[in-house]
C-alpha positions in Angstrom: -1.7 -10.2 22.3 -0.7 -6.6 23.7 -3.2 -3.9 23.6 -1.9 -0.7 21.2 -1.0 1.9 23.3 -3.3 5.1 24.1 -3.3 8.4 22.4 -2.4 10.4 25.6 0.8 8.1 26.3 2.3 9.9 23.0 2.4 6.8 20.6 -0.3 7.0 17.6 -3.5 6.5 18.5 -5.2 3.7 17.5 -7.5 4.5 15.1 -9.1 7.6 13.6 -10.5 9.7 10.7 -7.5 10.4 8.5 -6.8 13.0 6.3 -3.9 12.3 4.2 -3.6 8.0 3.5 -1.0 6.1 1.7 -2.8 2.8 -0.4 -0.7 -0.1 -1.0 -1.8 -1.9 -3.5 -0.4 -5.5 -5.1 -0.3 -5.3 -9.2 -2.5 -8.4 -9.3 -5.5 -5.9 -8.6 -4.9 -4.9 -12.7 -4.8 -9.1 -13.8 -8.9 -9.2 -14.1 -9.9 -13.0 -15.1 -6.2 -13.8 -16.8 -3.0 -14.9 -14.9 -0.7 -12.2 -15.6 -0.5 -8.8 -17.2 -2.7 -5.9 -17.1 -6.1 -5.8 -17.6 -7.9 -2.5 -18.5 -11.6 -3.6 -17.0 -9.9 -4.6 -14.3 -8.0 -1.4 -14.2 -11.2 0.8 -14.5 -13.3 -1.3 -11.7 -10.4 -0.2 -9.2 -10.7 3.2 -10.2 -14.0 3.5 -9.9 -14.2 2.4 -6.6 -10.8 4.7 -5.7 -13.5 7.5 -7.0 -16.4 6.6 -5.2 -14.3 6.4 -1.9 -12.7 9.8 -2.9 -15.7 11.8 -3.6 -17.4 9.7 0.0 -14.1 11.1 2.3 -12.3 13.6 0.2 -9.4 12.0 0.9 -5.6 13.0 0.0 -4.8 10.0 -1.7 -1.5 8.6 -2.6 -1.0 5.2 -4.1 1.9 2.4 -4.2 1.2 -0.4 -6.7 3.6 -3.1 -7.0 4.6 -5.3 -10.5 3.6 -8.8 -9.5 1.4 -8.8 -12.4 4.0 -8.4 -14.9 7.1 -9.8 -13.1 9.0 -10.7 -9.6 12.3 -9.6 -9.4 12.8 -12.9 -7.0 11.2 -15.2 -9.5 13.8 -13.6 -12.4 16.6 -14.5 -9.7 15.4 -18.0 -9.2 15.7 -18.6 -12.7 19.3 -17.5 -13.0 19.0 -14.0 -13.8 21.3 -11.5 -11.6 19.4 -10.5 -9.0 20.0 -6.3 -9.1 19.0 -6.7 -12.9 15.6 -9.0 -12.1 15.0 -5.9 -9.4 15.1 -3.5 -11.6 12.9 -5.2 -14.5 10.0 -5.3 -11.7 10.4 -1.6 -11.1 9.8 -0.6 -14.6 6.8 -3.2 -14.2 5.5 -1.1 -11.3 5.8 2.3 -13.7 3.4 0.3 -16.0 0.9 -0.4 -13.8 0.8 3.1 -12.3 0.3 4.7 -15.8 -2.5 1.9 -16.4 -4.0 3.3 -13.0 -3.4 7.0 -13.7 -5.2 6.2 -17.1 -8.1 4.4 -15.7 -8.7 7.2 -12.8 -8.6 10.1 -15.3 -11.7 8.6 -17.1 -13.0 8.5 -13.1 -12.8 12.1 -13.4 -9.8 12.0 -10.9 -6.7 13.8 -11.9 -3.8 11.8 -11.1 -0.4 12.5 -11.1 2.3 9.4 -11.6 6.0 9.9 -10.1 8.3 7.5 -9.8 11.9 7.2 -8.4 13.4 6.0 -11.6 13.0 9.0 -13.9 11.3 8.6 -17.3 10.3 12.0 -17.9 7.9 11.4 -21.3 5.6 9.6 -19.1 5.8 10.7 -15.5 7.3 13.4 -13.1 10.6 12.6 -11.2 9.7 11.5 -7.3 9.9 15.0 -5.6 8.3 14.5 -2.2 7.4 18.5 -2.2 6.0 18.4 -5.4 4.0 15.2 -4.3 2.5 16.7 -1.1 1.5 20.1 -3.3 -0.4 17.4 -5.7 -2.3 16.2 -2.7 -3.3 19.1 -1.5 -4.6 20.4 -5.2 -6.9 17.3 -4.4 -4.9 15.2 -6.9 -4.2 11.2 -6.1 -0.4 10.6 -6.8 1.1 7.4 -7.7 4.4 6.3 -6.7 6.5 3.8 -9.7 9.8 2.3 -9.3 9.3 1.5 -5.6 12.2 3.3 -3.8 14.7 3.2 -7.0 16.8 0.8 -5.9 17.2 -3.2 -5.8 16.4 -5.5 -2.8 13.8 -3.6 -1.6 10.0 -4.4 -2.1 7.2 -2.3 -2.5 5.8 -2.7 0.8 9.2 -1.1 1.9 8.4 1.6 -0.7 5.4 2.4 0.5 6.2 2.8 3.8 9.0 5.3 3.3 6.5 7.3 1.2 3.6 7.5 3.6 6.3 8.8 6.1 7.7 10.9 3.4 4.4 12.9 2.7 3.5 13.1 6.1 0.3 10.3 5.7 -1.7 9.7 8.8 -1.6 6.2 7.9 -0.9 3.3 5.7 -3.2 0.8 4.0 -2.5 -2.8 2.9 -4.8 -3.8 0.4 -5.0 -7.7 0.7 -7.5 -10.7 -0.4 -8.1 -11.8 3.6 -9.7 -9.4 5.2 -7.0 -8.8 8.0 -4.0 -10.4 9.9 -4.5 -13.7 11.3 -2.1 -16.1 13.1 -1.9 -18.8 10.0 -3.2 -18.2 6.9 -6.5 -18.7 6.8 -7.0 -20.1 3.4 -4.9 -23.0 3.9 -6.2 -23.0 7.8 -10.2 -22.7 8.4 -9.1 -22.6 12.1 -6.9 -19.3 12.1 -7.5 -16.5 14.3 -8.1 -12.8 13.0 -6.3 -10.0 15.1 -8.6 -7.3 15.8 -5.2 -5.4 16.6 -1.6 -6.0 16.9 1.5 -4.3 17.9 4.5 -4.1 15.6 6.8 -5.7 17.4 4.3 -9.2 17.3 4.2 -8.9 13.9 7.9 -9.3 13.5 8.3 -12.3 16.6 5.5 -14.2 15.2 7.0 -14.2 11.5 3.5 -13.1 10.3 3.3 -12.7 6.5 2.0 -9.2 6.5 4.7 -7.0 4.8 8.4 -7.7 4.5 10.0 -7.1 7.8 12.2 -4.1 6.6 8.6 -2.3 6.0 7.2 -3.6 9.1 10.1 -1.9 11.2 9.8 1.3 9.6 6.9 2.0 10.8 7.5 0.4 13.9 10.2 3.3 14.1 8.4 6.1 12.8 5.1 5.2 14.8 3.1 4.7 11.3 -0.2 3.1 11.9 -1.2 0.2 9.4 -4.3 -1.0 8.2 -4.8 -4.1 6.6 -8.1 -4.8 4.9 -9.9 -6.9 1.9 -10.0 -3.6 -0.7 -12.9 -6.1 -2.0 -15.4 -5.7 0.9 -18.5 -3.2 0.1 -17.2 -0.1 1.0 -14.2 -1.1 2.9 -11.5 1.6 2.1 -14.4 4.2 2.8 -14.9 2.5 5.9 -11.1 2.3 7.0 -10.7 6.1 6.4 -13.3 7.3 8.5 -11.9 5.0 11.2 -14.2 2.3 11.2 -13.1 -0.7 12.8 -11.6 -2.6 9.5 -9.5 -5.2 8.9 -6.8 -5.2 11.3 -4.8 -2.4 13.1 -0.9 -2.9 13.6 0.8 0.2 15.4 2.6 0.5 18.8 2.1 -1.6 22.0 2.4 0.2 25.5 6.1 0.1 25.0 6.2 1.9 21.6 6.7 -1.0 19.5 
């Protein structure tokens, strides 16, 4: 495994403390003790931790929750539903979610703004990325629905093009292991964790981080990632101070 690449050879350095953070977050985190759907304990334990960590770092905060709790736009597909059309169900899935989230920071205390790139104007503001970055620096969290507005692209992909978008110092997987390894280590006791790891071994090795599209964006844009177990006492605090979580994928000493 390559080294990332130092700070004085112009590529991002490999960790620090970071001002401005984008959190990507998988709708499962709003299921709480059911399969599917959202749950509003569930809801208000993630937003009290999101508070805790805020008032710990003051942070800028922006958020990118995906709809896996309500539905997969590849699952609709399988079953024989057009595959644009299945897309665009789980984007309106990811809208829910972020209102749930909104709703359950707000009682945090946090204000919280929701915009999404499919515009529903009753319930949220239209994705403006100038309007976003003047939230952030009112000291309000934003959260991004819809993922990027269009089909065949996750949102892993959407978060990525919003962290670069707002100018983030850096993006953070939320996940249930508590980094990258070279198996997965729930089906494989024997799997190694990466401490670091370049982009471009993320995308030779196949690993099942985020979907390759997401992976070389940042690769192309030099955005460092994080990926962490959001579960772990104090984790995201942690991560944001530039504490030595999870695992760190950004350039190798070629760039990539």
């Amino acid at each position: 495994m390559t080294e990332l690449a130092d700070p004085s050879s112009g590529c991002a350095p490999a960790r620090g403390t970071y001002r401005r953070v984008l959190l990507k977050l998988g709708g499962e985190y709003l299921v709480g003790d059911g399969r599917y759907g959202i749950d509003p304990r569930a809801a208000g334990r993630l937003a009290a931790m999101l508070a805790q960590t805020l008032r710990d770092t003051g942070v800028q905060l922006a958020i990118v929750i995906g709809g896996g709790n309500l539905w997969r736009g590849d699952t609709g597909h399988e079953l024989g539903m057009e595959e644009a059309q299945s897309h665009y169900i789980g984007m309106l899935g990811t809208c829910m979610n972020a209102l749930a989230l909104q709703e359950a920071l707000e009682r945090q205390g946090v204000v919280t703004r929701v915009q999404t790139a499919i515009e529903m104007r009753q319930v949220a503001e239209p994705y403006i990325r100038r309007r976003a970055i003047d939230h952030l620096e009112d000291g309000k969290v934003v959260i991004f629905g819809a993922g990027t507005g269009n089909p065949f692209f996750t949102t892993d992909t959407a978060g990525a093009l919003r962290a670069m978008e707002i100018g983030a110092d850096v993006m953070f997987k939320a996940t249930y292991v508590d980094g990258v390894y070279d198996a997965d280590p729930r089906k494989v006791p024997s799997a190694t964790k990466y401490e670091t790891i370049s982009y471009l071994e993320v995308l030779n090795q196949r690993l099942q981080v985020m979907d390759s599209t997401a992976i070389s964006l940042c690769m192309e844009h030099g955005l460092p990632l994080v990926v962490f177990r959001l579960e772990e006492d104090g984790a995201l605090t942690r991560a944001i101070r530039g504490e030595a979580v999870g695992t760190l994928i950004g350039p190798g000493p070629n760039g990539y």
